[in-house]
N, C-alpha and C positions, 0 to 999 in steps of 0.2 A: 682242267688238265693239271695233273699233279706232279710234284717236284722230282717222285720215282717215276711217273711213265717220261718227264722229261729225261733224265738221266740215260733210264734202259733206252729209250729211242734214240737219241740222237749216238748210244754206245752200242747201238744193234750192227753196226756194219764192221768188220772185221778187218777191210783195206786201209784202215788208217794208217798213215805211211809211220813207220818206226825203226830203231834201229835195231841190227842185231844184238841178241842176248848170250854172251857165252854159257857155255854147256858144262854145268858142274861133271865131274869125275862120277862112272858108276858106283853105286854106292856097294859096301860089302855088307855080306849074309847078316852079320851081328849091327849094322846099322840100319839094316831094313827088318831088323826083328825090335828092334828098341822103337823104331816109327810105327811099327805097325801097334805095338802096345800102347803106342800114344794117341792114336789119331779114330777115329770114330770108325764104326762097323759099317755106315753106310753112307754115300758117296753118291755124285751126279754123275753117275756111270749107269749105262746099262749094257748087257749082253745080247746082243740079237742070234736067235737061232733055227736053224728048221731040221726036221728030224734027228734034232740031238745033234749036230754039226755048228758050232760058233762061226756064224756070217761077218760078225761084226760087233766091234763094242762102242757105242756112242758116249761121247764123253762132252760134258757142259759145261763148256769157255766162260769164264769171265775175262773181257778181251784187256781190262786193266788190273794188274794186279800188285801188292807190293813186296820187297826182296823177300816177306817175312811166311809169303804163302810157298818160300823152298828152303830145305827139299819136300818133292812131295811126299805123300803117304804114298806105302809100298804097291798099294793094288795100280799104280802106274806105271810102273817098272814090270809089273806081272802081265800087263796089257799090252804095250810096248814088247815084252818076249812072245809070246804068244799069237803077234799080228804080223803082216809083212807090206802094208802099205799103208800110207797116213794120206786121208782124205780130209780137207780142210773146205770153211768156205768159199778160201780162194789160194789162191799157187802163190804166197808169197813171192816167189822168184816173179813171176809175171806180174804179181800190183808193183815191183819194184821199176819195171823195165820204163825208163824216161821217156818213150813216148806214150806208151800206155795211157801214165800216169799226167801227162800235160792233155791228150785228149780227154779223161774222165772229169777232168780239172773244170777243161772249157765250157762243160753241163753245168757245172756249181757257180758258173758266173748270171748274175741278171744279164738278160736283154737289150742290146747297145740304147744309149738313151733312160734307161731305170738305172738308178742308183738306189742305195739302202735308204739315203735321205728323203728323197722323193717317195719312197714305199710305203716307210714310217712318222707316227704322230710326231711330233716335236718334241715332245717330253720324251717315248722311249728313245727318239734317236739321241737324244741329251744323255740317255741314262748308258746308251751304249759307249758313246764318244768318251764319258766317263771311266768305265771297266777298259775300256781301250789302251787308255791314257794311262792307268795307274799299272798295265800291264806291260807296255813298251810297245805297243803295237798301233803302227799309223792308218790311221780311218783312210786312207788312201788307198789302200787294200782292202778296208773291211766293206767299204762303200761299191766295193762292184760283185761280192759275194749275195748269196741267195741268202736267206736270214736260217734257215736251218746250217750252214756250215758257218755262217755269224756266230751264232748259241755256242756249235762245237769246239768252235776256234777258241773260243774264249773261256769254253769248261774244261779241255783238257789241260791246258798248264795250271790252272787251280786246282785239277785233282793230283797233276805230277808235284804239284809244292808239298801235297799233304804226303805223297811216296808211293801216288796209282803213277805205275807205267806202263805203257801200250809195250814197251820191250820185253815185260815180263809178265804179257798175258800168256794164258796158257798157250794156244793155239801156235804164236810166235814161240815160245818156248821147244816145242814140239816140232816147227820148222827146222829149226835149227840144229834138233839132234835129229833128225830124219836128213839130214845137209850133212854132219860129221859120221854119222852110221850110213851112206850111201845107199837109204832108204828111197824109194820112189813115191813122190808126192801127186795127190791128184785135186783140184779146187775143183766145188760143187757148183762155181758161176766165176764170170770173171768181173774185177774191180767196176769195169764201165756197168756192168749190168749192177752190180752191190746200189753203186752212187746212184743211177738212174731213180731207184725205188725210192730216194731219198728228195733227188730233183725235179721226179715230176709228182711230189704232195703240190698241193693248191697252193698259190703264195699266203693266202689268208690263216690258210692252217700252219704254216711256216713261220709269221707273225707270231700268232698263237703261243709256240713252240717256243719263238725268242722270246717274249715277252715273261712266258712263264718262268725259263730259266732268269732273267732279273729280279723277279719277284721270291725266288725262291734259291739263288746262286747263292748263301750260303749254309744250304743245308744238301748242298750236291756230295758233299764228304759223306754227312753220317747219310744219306738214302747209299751209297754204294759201296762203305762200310756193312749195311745190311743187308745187303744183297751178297759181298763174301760172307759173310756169317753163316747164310744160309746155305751157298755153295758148299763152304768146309765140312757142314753136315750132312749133304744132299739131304736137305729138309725140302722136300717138295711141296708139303702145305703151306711152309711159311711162303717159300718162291712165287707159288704159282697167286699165292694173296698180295704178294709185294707186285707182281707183275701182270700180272693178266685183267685181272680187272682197268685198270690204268690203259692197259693195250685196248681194252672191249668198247672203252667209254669214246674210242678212237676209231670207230669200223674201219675208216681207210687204213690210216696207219696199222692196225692190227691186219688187215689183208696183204696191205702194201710190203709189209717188213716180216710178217711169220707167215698166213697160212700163205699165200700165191708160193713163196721161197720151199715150205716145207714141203709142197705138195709136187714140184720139180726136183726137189734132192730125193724123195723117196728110190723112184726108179734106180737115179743113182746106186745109192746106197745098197739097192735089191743086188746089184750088178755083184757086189763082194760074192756072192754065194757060188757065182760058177769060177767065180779068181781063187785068191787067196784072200786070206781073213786082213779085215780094214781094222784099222785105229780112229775113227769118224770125228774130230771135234770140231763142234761149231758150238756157238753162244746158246747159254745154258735156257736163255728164253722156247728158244726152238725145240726143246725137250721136255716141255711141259704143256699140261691141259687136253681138253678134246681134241684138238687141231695139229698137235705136235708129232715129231717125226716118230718120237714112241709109240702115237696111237695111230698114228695110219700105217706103221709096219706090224704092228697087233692085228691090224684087220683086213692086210695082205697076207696074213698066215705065217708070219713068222712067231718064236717066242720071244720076246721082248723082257727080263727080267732085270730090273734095279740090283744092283753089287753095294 
């Protein structure tokens, strides 16, 4: 298991609680023509269409991002005019609501009686209680958690030091101005259902998961460094080499976290065509390879083309 399928997997899920991101000013005509001459031709965007009618444009979240990926390129502002609903993987408003969020919580706890101690060798739980410790964070809490929200807990504020924030992922970006524009938001699952996919992996495959992030937590910057890299270009070859193999080498985790998810939002997603035109963004993993939501609405019959 590699230090990229670590990253993408344990950043696959979207409910990560965060806080609001304020909403830059729309930009003017002569600022979105100096971005556009700046920013690259193609983009992890696609259009979805059927008989020459735009159903929908899918757009691929990186769900951390830094202050430096805004503003964006113009073709998001052009997608944003042109759509009248924003479909997410889940209803922000809803992963917020306090009980929600204490029921999806009480899945990501071990089984009364297990603790992380008890689960783990002696040596990782050493090596955890360490990272713990140099992070301000009491094993007292890390010890009744399942070891995949273990890994999470202790990867996200290492990539917020480097300047990844979960407030300025796309997706929550998007929330936010669809909140100030009195847009109507729709989530393709809810938080409990997001976390389940993550709570019921096998505990050993979870081990696995922690363990690989200690072996390899300090090169979690540059693996999600190049993962925006790749976004900024919508380089699909480089993406789907950065990420899919690393998911494939995972059967579970690659069914558990893309196809089962992809193959429940399609219908969704179908639904735009007798609405109004969707703004679709979920994590960019989910729009890539055989199994991704571009290719199974390729072979529901819509047209599907890269922007």
């Amino acid at each position: 298991m590699s230090r990229v399928f670590t990253a993408a997997a344990l950043l696959a899920l979207a409910s990560i609680a965060t806080p609001a991101l304020a909403q830059p000013a729309q930009p003017s005509l002569a600022e979105l023509a100096a971005r556009r001459s700046a920013t690259p031709s193609r983009h992890l965007v696609w259009r979805v269409a059927r008989d020459g009618r735009t159903v929908a444009y899918l757009v691929g979240s990186i769900h951390l991002l830094t202050q430096y990926a805004y503003p964006l390129p113009p073709i998001f502002d052009t997608i944003w005019a042109e759509t009248r609903v924003l479909v997410e993987e889940v209803d922000f408003g809803e992963a917020a609501d306090s009980s929600t969020a204490a029921g999806a919580a009480a899945g990501a706890l071990l089984p009364e009686g297990q603790t992380l101690k008890t689960l783990l060798d002696a040596a990782t739980y050493a090596r955890v209680t360490e990272k713990a410790v140099s992070a301000g964070m009491p094993m007292v809490l890390l010890d009744r958690m399942k070891p995949w929200l273990v890994a999470m807990t202790l990867m996200v504020p290492q990539l917020q030091h480097a300047g990844f924030d979960p407030a300025k992922g796309l997706d929550r970006h998007f929330f936010e101005r669809a909140k100030t524009d009195g847009r109507p938001v729709r989530g393709l699952e809810t938080t409990a259902y997001q976390l389940e996919r993550m709570n019921g992996l096998p505990l050993g495959l979870q081990v696995d998961m922690l363990k690989t992030y200690l072996d390899d937590m300090d090169q979690q910057v540059q693996s999600l460094q190049a993962l925006v890299r790749g976004w900024r270009t919508g380089d699909v070859a480089a993406l789907e080499a950065l990420l899919l193999k690393e998911f494939r080498d995972s059967p579970e985790v690659y069914q558990r976290l893309l196809v089962e998810r992809n193959r429940n939002w399609v219908p969704k997603i179908s639904e735009c065509a007798a609405a109004q035109p969707c703004m679709v963004v979920v994590g960019g993993a989910h729009l890539l390879g055989p199994d991704s939501v571009v290719a199974l609405l390729t072979r529901a019959g819509f047209t599907v083309e890269q922007q």
